[in-house]
VODO-943583 format. One record per residue (C-alpha): residue number from 0; residue in three letters; x, y, z. Coordinates in steps of 0.5 Angstrom, whole numbers. Layout:
<sites>
{seq:NUM type:ALA c1:X c2:Y c3:Z};
...
</sites>
This chain:
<sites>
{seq:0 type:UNK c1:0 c2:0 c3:0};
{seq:1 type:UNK c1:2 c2:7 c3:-1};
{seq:2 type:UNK c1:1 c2:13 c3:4};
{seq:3 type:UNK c1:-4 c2:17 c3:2};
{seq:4 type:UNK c1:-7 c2:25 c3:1};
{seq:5 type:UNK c1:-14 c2:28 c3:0};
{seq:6 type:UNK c1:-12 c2:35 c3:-4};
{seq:7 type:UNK c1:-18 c2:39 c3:-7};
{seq:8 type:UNK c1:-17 c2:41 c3:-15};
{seq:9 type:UNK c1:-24 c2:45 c3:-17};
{seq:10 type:UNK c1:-29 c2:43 c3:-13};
{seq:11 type:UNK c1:-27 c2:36 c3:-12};
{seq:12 type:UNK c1:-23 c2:32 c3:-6};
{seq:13 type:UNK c1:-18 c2:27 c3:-10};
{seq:14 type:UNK c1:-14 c2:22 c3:-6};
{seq:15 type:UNK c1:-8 c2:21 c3:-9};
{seq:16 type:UNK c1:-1 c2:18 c3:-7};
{seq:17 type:UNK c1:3 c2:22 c3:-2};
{seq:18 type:UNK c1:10 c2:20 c3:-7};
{seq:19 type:UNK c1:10 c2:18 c3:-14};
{seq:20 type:UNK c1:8 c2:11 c3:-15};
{seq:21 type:UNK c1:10 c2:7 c3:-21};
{seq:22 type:UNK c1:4 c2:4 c3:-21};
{seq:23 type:UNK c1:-1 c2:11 c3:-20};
{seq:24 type:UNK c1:0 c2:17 c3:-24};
{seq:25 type:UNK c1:-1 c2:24 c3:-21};
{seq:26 type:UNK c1:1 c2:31 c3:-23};
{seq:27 type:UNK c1:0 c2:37 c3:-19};
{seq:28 type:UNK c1:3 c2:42 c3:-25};
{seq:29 type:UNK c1:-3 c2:39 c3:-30};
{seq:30 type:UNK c1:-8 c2:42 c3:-26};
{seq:31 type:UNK c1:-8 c2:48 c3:-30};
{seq:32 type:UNK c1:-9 c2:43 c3:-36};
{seq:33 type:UNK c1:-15 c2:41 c3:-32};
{seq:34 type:UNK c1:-18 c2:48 c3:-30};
{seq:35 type:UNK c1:-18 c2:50 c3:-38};
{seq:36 type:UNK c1:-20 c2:42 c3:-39};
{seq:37 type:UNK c1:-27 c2:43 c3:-35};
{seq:38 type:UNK c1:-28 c2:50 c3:-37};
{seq:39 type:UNK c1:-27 c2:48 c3:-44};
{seq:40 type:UNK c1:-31 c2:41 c3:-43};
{seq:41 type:UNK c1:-37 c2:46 c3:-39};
{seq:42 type:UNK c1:-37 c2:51 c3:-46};
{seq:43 type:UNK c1:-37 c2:45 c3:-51};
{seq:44 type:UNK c1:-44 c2:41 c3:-47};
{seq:45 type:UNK c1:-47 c2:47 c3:-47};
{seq:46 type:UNK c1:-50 c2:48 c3:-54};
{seq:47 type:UNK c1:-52 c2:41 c3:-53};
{seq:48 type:UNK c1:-59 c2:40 c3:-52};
{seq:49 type:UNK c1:-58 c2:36 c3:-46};
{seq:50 type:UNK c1:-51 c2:35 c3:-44};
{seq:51 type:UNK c1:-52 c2:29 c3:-39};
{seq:52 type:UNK c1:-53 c2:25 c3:-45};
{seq:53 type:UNK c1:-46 c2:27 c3:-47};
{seq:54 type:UNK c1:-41 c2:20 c3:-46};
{seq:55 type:UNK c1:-34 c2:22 c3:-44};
{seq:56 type:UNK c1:-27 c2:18 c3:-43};
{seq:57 type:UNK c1:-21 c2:19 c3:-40};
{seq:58 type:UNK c1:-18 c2:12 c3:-43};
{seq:59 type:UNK c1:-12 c2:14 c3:-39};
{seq:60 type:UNK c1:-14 c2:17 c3:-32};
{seq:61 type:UNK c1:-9 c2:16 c3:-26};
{seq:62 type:UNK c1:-11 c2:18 c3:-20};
{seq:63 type:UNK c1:-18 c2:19 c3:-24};
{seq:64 type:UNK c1:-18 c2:27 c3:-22};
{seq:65 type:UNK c1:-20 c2:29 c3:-29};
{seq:66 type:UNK c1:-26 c2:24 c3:-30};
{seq:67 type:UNK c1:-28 c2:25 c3:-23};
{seq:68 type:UNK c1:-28 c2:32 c3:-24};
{seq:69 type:UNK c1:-31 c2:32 c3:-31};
{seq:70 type:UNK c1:-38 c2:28 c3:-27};
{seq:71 type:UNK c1:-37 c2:33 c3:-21};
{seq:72 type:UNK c1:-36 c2:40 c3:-24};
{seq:73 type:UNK c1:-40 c2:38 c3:-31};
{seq:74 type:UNK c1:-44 c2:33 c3:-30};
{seq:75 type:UNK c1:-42 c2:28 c3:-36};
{seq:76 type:UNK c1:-43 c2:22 c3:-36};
{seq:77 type:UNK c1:-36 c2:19 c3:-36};
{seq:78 type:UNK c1:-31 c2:12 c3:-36};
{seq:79 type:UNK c1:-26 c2:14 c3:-33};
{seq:80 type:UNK c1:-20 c2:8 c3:-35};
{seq:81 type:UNK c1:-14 c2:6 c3:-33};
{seq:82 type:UNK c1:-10 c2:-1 c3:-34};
{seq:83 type:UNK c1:-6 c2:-1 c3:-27};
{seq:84 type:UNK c1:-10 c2:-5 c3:-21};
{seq:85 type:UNK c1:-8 c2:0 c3:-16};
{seq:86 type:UNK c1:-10 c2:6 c3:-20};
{seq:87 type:UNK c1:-17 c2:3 c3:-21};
{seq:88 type:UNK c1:-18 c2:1 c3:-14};
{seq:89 type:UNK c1:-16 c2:8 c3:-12};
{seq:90 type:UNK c1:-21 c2:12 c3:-18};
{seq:91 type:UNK c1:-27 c2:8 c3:-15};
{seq:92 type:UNK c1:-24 c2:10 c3:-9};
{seq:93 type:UNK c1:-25 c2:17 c3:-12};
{seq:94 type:UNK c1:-31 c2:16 c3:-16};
{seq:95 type:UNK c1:-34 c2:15 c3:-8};
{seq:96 type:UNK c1:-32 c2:21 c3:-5};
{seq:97 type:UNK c1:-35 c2:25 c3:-9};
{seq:98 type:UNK c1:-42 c2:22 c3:-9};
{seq:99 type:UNK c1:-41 c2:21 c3:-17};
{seq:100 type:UNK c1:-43 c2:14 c3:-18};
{seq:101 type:UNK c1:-49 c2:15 c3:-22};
{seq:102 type:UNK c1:-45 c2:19 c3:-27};
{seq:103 type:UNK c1:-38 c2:15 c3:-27};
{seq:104 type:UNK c1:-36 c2:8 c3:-28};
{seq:105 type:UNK c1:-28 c2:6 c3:-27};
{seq:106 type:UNK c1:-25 c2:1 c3:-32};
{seq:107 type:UNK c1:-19 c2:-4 c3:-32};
{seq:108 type:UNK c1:-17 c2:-4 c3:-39};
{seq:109 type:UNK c1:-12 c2:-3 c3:-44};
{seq:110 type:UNK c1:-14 c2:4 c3:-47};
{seq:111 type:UNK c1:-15 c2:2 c3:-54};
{seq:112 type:UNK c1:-18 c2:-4 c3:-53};
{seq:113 type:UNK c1:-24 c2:0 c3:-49};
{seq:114 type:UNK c1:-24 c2:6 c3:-55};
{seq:115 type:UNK c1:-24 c2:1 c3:-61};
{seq:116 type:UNK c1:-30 c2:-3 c3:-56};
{seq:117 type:UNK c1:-35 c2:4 c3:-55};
{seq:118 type:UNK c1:-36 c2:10 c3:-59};
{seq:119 type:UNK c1:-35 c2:16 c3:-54};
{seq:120 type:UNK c1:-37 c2:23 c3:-55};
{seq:121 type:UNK c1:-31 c2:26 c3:-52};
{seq:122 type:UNK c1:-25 c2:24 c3:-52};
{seq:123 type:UNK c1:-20 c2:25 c3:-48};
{seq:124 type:UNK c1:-12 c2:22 c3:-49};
{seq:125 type:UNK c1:-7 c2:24 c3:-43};
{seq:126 type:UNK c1:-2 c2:20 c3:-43};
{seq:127 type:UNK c1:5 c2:20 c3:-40};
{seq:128 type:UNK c1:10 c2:22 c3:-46};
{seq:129 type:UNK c1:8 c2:21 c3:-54};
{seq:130 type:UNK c1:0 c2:21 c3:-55};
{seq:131 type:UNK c1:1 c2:17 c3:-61};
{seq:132 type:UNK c1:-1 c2:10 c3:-60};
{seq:133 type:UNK c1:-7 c2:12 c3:-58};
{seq:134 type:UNK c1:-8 c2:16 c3:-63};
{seq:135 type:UNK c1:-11 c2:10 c3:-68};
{seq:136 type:UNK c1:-16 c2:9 c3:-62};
{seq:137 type:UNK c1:-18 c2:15 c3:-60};
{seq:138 type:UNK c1:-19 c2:18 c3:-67};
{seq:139 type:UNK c1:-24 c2:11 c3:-68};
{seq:140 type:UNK c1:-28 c2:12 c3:-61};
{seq:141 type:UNK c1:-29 c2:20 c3:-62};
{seq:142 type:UNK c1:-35 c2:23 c3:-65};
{seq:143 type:UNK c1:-35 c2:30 c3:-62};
{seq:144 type:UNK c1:-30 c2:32 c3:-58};
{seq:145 type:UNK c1:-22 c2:30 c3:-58};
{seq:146 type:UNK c1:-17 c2:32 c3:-52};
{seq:147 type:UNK c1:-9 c2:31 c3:-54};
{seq:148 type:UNK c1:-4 c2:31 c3:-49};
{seq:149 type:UNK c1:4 c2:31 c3:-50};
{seq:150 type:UNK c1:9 c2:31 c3:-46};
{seq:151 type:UNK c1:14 c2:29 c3:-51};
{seq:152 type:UNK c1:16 c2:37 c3:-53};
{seq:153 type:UNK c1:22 c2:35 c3:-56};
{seq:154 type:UNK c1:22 c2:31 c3:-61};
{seq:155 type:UNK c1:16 c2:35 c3:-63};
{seq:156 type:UNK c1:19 c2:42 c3:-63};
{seq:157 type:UNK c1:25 c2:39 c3:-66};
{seq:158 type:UNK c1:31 c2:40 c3:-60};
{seq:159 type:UNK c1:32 c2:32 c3:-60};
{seq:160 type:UNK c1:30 c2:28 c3:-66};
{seq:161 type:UNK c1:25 c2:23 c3:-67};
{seq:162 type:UNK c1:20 c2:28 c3:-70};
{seq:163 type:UNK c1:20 c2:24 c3:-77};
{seq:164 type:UNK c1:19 c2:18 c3:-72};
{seq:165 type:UNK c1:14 c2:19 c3:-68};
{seq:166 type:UNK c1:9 c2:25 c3:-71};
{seq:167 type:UNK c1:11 c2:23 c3:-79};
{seq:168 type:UNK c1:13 c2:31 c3:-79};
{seq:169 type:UNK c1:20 c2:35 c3:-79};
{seq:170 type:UNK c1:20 c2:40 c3:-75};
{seq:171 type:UNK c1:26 c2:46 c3:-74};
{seq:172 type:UNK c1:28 c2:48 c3:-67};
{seq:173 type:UNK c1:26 c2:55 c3:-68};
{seq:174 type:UNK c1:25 c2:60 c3:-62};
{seq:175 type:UNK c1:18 c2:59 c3:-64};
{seq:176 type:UNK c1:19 c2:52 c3:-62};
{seq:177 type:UNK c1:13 c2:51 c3:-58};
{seq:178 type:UNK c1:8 c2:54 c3:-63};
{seq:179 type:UNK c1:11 c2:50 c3:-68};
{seq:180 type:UNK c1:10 c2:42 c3:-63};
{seq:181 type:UNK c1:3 c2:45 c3:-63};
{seq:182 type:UNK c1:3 c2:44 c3:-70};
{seq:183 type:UNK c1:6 c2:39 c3:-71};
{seq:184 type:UNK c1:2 c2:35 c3:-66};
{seq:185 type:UNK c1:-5 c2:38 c3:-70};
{seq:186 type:UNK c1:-3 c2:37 c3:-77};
{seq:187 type:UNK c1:-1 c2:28 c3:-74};
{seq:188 type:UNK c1:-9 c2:28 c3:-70};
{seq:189 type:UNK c1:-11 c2:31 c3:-77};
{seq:190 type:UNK c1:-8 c2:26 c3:-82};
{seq:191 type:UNK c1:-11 c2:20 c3:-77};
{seq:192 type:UNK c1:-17 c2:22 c3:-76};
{seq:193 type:UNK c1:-18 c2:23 c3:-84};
{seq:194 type:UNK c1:-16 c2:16 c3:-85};
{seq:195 type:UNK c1:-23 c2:15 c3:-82};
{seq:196 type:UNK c1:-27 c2:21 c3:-86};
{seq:197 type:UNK c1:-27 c2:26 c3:-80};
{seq:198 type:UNK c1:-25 c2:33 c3:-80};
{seq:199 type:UNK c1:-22 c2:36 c3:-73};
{seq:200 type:UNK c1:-24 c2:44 c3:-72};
{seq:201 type:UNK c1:-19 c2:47 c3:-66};
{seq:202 type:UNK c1:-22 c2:50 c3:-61};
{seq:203 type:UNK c1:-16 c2:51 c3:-57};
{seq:204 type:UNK c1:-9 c2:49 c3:-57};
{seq:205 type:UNK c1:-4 c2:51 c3:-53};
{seq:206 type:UNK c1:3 c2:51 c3:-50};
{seq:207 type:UNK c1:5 c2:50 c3:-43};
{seq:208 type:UNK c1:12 c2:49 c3:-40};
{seq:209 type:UNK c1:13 c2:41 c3:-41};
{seq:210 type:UNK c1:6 c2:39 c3:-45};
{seq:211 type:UNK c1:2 c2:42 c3:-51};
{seq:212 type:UNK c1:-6 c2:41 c3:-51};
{seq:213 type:UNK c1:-11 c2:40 c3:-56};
{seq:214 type:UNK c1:-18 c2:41 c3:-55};
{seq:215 type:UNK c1:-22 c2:40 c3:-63};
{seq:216 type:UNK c1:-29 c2:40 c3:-64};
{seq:217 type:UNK c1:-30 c2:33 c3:-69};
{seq:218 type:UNK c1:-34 c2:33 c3:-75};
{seq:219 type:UNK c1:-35 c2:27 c3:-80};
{seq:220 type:UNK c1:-36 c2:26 c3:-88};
{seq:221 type:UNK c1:-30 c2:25 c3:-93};
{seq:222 type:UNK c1:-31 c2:32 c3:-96};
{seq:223 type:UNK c1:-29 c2:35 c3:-90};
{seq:224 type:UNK c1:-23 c2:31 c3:-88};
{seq:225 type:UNK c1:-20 c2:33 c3:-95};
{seq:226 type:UNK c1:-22 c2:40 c3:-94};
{seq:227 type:UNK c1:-19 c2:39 c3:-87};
{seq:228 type:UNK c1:-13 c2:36 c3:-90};
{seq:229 type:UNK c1:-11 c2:42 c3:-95};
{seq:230 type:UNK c1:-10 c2:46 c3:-89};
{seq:231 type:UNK c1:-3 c2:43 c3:-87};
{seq:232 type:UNK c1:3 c2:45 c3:-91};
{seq:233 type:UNK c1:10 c2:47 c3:-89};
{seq:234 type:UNK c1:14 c2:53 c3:-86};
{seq:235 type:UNK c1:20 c2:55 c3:-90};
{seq:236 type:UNK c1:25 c2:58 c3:-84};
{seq:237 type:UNK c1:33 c2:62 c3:-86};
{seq:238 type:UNK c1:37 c2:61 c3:-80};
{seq:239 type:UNK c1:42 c2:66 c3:-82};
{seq:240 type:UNK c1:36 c2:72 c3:-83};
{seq:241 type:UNK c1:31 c2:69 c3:-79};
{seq:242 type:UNK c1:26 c2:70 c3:-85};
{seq:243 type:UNK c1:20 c2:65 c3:-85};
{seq:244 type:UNK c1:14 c2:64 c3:-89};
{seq:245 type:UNK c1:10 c2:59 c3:-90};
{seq:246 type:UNK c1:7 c2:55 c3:-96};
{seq:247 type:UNK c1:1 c2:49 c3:-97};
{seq:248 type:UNK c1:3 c2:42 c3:-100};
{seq:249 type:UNK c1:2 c2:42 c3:-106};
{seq:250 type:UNK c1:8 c2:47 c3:-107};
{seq:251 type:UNK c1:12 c2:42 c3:-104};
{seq:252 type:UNK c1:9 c2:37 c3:-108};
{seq:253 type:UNK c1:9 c2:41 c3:-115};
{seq:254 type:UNK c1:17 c2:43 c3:-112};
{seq:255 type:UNK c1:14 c2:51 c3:-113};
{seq:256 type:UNK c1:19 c2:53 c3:-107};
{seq:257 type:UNK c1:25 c2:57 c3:-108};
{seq:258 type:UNK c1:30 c2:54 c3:-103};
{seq:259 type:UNK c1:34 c2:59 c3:-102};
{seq:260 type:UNK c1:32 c2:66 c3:-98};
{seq:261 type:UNK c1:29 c2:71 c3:-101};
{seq:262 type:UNK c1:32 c2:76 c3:-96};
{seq:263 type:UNK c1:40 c2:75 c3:-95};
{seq:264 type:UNK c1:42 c2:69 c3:-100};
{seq:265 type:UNK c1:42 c2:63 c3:-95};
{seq:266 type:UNK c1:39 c2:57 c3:-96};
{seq:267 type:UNK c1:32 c2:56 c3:-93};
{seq:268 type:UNK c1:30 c2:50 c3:-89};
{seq:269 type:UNK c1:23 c2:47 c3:-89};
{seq:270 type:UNK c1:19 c2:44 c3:-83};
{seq:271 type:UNK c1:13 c2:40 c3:-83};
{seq:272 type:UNK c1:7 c2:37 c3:-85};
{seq:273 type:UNK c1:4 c2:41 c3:-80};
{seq:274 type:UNK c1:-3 c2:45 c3:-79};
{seq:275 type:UNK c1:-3 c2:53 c3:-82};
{seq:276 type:UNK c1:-10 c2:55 c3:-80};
{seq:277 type:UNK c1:-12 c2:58 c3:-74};
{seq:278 type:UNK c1:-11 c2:53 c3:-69};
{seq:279 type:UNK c1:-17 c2:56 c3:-63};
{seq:280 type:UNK c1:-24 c2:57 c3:-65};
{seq:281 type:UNK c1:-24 c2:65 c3:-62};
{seq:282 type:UNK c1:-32 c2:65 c3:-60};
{seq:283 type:UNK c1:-30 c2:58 c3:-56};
{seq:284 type:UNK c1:-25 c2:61 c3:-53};
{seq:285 type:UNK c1:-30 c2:67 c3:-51};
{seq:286 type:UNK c1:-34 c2:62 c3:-47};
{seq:287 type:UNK c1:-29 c2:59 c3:-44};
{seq:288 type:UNK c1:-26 c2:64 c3:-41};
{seq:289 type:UNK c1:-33 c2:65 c3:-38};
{seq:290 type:UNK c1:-33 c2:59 c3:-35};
{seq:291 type:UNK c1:-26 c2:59 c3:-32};
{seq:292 type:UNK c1:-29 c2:66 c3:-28};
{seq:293 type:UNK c1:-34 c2:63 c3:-26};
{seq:294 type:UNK c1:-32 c2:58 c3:-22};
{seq:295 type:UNK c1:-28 c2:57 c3:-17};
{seq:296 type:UNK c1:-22 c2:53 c3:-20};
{seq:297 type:UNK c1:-14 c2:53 c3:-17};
{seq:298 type:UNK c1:-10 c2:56 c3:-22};
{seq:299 type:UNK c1:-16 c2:60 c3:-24};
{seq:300 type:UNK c1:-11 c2:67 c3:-26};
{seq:301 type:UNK c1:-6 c2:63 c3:-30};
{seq:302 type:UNK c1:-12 c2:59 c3:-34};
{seq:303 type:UNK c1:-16 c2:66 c3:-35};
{seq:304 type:UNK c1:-8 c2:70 c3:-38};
{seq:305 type:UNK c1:-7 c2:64 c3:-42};
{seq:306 type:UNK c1:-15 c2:64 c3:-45};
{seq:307 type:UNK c1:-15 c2:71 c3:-45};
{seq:308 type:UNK c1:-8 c2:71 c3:-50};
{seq:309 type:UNK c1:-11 c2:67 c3:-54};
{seq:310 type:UNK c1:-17 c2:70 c3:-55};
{seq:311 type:UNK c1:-13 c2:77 c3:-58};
{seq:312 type:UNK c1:-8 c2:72 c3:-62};
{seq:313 type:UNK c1:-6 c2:73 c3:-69};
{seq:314 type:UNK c1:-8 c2:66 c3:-73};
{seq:315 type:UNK c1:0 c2:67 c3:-76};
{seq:316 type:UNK c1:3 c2:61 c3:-75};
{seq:317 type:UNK c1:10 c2:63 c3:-71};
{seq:318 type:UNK c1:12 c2:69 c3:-67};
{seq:319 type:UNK c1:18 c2:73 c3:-67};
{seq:320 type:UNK c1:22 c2:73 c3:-61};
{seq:321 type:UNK c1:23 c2:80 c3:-58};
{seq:322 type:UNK c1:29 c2:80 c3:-54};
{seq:323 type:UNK c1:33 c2:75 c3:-58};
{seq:324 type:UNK c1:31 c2:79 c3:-64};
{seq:325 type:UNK c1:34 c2:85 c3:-60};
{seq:326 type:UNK c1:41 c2:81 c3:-58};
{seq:327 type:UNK c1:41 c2:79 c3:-65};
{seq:328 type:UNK c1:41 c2:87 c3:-67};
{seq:329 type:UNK c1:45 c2:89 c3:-61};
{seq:330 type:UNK c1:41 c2:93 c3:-58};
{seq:331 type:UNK c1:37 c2:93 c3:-51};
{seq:332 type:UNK c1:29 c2:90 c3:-51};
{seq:333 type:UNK c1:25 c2:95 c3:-51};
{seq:334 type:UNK c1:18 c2:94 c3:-48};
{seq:335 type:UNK c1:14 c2:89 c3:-52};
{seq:336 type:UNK c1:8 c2:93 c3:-52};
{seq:337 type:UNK c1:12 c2:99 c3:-54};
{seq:338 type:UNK c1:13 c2:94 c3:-61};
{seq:339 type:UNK c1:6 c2:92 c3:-62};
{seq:340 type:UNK c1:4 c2:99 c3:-62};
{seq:341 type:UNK c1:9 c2:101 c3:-66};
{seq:342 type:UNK c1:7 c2:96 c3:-72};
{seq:343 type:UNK c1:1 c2:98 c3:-72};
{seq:344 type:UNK c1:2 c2:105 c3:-73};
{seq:345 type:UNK c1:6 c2:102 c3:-79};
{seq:346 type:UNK c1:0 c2:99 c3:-82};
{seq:347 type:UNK c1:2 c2:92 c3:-80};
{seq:348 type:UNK c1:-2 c2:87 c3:-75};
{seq:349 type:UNK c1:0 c2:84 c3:-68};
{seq:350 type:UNK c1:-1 c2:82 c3:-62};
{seq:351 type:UNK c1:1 c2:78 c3:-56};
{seq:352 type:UNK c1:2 c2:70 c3:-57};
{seq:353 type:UNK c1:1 c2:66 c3:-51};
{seq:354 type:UNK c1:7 c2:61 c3:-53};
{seq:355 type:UNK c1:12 c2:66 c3:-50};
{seq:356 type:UNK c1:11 c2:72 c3:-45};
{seq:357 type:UNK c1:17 c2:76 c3:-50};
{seq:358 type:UNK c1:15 c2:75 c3:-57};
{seq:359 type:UNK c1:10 c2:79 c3:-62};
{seq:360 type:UNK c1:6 c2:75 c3:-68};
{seq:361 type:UNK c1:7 c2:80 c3:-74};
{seq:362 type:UNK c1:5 c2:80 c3:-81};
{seq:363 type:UNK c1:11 c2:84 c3:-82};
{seq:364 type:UNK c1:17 c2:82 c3:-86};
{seq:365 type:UNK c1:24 c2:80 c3:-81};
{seq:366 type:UNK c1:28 c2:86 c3:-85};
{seq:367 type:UNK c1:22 c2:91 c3:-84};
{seq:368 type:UNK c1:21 c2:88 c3:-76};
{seq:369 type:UNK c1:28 c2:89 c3:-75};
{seq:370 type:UNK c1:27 c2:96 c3:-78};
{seq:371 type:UNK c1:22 c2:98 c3:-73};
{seq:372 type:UNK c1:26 c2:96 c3:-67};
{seq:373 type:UNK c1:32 c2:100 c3:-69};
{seq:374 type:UNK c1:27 c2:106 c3:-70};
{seq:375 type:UNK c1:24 c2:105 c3:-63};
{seq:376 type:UNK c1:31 c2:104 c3:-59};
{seq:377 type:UNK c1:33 c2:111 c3:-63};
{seq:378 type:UNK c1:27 c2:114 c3:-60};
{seq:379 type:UNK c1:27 c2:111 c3:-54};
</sites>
């Protein structure tokens, strides 16, 4: 037996292990994850005419707090599943605790196996490192909502290898690195689910230390996974002058991309397949931020400036790094929002981005923000 500990996530009492046990999994840093979760599941059920029909799984739970809290905090019906015998008894434990037996079942099973075996109308795939071998399952089981977790950051954004490997994509390790695993990730739930005629609409997707999220409204028919399938493409990325742009498959397919950088000479470097369109859906992302203020939720301020950033956030798909940009050039950092106003009087589109606290998304140019910057550093 493990020693144990009541804590309190959202309003939900969940015993957990005091320690890390090899055989029942808790992370207190994922309750911020969680908090987004419940908002974002509470906005999504909501325009359903009844939300207690809705079926939800977490395949891969744990200690159970994410289903638990789904029942308690929502008030789905949820399957909350995990293969380990300590962890199954535990969850019941939980399920108990809460009162949330009408509305929770736990189940000891492979996680694929009980996905291929039911059909799910939210589907949740939290597991701990690549979310790929679950994917097939997962993309079988869901019918309206999808939820992706991945731990496995490096290979995603390109620091370590395995990208080709484990997601069929090559990314860079640019300073947009966070945004780029994002895509990446989008871009291979993209293909998977297209194999079965279902079509992914982001709703939100965000970054976060360790872990990237996806949560992506789900629609079936073959039309509109082929239409779901042109919005992925590349990014072509010059490391000598930080130029980048990016282009759909068919260039590639078509050789239609110059291989060379159209600013300084050098040659181009191109990641991908991954997903060029907006990766949030702003009117969800609304509606989430109600929820997140109307409930009393742990990590409640970090939810509500994640949300709220993507709310405002250009649908570009990579960002400039302020402060990199500034060293690049020799120059001191001059206040972000100072740059954002800047661009904006110069005609060009900005914002905040909330993979990083010190970069800027522009339409505008490498060569014409670099102008910008050197302009504001004069005048300041």
């Amino acid at each position: 037996m493990f020693s144990e500990t009541e804590i309190h996530e959202g309003t939900t009492r969940i015993i957990v292990p005091e320690h890390p046990t090899k055989s029942i999994f808790y992370n207190p840093v994922m309750e911020l994850c969680r908090d987004i979760d419940i908002a974002s599941i509470a906005a999504f059920s909501s325009s359903h005419p009844n939300p207690a029909q809705l079926t939800y799984i977490d395949a891969l739970a744990g200690t159970g707090v994410r289903g638990v809290r789904v029942a308690n905090e929502v008030g789905l019906h949820v399957t909350i599943n995990d293969r380990s015998t300590p962890a199954y008894e535990l969850i019941k434990r939980n399920i108990a605790l809460n009162a949330v037996e009408e509305r929770a079942t736990a189940y000891k099973e492979n996680a694929n196996v009980l996905l291929l075996q039911t059909n799910y109308d939210l589907v949740d795939i939290d597991p701990f490192g690549s979310p790929v071998p679950f994917l097939d399952a997962a993309a079988q089981s869901v019918k309206k909502l999808l939820l992706i977790t991945a731990t496995d950051t490096a290979p995603l954004c390109g620091a370590h290898t395995g990208g080709m490997r484990n997601y069929s994509a090559r990314p860079l390790n640019t300073e947009y690195h966070a945004e780029m695993a994002t895509r990446i990730l989008l871009g291979a739930v993209t293909r998977e689910l297209a194999r079965y005629d279902k079509a992914i609409q982001p709703l939100l997707s965000y970054a976060s230390a360790h872990f990237v999220r996806l949560i992506v409204r789900v629609e079936k028919g073959a039309r509109k996974a082929d239409e779901c399938i042109e919005r992925l493409g590349f990014i072509a990325h010059c490391f000598f002058c930080g130029h980048r742009f990016t282009f759909p498959c068919a260039d590639m397919l078509n050789l239609n991309v110059p291989n060379t950088c159209a600013l300084c000479g050098q040659k181009l470097r191109v990641a991908g397949p991954l997903y060029l369109h907006p990766i949030k859906a702003k009117e969800f992302c609304e509606q989430v931020h109600l929820e997140l203020g109307n409930r009393e939720l742990g990590k409640k301020h970090e939810a509500l400036k994640i949300v709220h950033t993507c709310i405002h956030e250009l649908d570009i798909p990579f960002y400039y790094e302020h402060h990199a940009l500034c060293k690049s050039l020799k120059l001191p950092p001059t206040p972000l929002s100072s740059l954002i106003d800047a661009l904006h009087s110069n005609g060009f589109s900005a914002s905040r981005t909330q993979f990083s606290d010190t970069a800027v998304k522009t339409n505008a140019r490498i060569d014409e923000l670099k102008t910008l910057v050197k302009a504001l550093s004069t005048e300041l």
